[in-house]
C-alpha positions in Angstrom: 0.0 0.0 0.0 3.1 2.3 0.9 4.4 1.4 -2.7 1.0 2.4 -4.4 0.8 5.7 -2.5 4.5 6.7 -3.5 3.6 6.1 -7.1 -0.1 8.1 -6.6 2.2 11.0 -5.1 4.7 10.8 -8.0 2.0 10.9 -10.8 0.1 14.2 -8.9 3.6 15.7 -9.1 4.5 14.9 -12.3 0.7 16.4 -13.5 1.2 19.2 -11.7 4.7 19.8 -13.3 3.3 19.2 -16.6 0.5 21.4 -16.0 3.0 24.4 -14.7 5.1 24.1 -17.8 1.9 24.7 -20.1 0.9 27.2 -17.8 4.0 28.7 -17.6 4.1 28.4 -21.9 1.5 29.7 -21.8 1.9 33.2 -19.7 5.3 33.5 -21.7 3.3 33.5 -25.0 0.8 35.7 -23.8 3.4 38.5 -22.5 5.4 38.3 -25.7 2.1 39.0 -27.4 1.3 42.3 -24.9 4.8 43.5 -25.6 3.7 43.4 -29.3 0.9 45.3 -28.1 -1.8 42.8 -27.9 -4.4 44.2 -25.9 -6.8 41.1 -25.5 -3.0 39.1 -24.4 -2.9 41.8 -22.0 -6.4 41.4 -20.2 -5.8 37.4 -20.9 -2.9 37.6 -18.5 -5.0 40.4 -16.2 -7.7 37.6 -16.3 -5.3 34.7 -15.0 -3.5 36.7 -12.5 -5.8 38.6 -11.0 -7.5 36.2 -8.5 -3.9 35.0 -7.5 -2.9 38.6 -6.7 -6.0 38.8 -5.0 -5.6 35.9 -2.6 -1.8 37.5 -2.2 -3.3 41.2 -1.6 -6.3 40.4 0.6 -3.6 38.2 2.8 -1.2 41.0 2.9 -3.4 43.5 3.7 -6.1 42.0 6.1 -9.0 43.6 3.4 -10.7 42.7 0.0 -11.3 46.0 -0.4 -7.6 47.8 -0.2 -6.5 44.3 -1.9 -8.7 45.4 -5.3 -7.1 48.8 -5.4 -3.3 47.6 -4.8 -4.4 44.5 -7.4 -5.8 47.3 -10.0 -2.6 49.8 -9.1 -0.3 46.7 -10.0 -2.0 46.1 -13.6 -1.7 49.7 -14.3 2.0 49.9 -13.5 2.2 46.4 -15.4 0.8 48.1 -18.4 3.3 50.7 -17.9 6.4 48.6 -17.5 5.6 45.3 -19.8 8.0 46.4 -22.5 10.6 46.9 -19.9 10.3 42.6 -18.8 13.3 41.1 -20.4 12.4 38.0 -19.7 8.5 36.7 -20.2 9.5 33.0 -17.9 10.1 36.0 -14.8 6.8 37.1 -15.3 5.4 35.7 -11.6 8.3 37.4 -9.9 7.9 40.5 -11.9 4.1 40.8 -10.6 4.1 39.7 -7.1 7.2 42.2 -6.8 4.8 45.5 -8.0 2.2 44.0 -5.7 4.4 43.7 -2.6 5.2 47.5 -3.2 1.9 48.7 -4.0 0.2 46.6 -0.4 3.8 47.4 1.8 2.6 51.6 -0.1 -1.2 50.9 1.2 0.4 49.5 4.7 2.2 52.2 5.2 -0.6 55.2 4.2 -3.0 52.9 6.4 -1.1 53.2 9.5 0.1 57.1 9.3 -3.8 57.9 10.0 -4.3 59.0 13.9 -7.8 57.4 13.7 -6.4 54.0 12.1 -3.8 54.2 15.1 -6.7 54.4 17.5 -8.9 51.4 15.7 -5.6 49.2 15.6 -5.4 49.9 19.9 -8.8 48.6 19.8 -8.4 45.6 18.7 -5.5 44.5 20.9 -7.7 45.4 24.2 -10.6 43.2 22.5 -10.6 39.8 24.4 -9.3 36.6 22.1 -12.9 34.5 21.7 -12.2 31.1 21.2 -15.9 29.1 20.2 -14.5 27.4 17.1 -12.7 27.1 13.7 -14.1 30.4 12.7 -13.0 32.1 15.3 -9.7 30.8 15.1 -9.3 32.2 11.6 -10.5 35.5 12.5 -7.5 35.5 15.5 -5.0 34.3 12.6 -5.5 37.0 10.1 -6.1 39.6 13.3 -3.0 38.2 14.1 -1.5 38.6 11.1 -2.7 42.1 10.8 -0.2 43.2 13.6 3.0 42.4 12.3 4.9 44.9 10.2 4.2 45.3 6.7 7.6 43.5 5.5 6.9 40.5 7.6 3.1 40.2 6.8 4.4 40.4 3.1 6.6 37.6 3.9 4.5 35.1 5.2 2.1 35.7 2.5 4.3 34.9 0.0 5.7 31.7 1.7 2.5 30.3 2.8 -0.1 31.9 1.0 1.3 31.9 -2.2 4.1 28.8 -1.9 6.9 30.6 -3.0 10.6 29.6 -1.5 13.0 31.8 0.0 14.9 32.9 -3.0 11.8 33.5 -5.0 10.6 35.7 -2.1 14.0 37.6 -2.1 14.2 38.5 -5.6 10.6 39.6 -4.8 11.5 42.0 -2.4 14.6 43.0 -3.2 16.8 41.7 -0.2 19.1 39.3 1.1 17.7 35.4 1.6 18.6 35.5 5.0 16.7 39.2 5.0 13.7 36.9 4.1 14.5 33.8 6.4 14.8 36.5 9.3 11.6 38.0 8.5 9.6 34.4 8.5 11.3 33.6 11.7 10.0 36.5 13.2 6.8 36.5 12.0 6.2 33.0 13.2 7.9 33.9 16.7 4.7 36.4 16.7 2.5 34.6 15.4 3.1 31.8 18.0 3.0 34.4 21.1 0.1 36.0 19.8 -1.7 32.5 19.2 -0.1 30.0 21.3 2.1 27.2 20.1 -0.8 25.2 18.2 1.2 22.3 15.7 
């Protein structure tokens, strides 16, 4: 039974390696064709992106809201900077790195506020309520909502969106052991602010 699960695993891996390759063909034929200045390529690739960036926004920034205006801000530097993408295979890293900037831009504005400041304050006198799984994911992304900006950026990345260290790096712009400090941190929070739950 051990034998049949190894080969089960195997064959998901190697379908999901075949199916990134044609995805992956795919975005690289849809970017050369923007750069052309293909317009329906363009909103092909806005159209496959968008819910990832999303997912990777709304994690980031703790609201679905704020998440479609940094999502919409990234397309339209996209649009501006296409031509500029040397390399169409980079493509992932080349979005998720305008998107960081645009939430870690909207993190920063969002805290400046006095009133925000005052709201945030709030929440850490609420008491924690524990009746349930739903509850428990409302204390994880409350949680998640307090840690800095580069941090919550992080761990979005990593565990949100699956991305390893040096993906996450060339991301941001920093160091791998920038990154690796940054995740170690944020789960050192996460854990005092949660409890050690494995």
């Amino acid at each position: 039974n051990q034998t049949r699960q190894r080969y089960d695993l195997r064959a998901e891996r190697a379908r999901k390696s075949v199916r990134r390759g044609l995805d992956q063909a795919l975005d690289d034929y849809l970017v050369l064709l923007a750069q052309a200045g293909s317009r329906e390529a363009f909103a092909r690739l806005a159209a496959r992106w968008t819910p990832k960036l999303l997912a990777f926004a709304g994690r980031s920034l703790g609201s679905t809201e704020a998440a479609k205006d940094v999502v919409q801000d990234t397309w339209e530097s996209a649009a501006r900077g296409l031509n500029r993408l040397d390399d169409p295979t980079r493509l992932r890293a080349w979005l998720y790195a305008i998107a960081a900037r645009k939430c870690a831009d909207a993190l920063r504005g969002k805290y400046r506020g006095k009133r925000l400041a005052e709201k945030a304050q709030a929440m850490a006198d609420e008491p924690a309520d524990a009746q349930g799984d739903n509850n428990d994911r409302l204390d994880v992304a409350a949680a998640l909502k307090r840690l800095p900006a580069e941090q919550r950026v992080a761990v979005s990345l990593y565990f949100g969106e699956e991305m390893s260290v040096a993906e996450i790096a060339a991301i941001s712009g920093v160091p791998e052991g920038t990154v690796k400090s940054r995740l170690f941190a944020a789960r050192k929070a996460l854990r005092e602010r949660l409890g050690d739950v494995r």
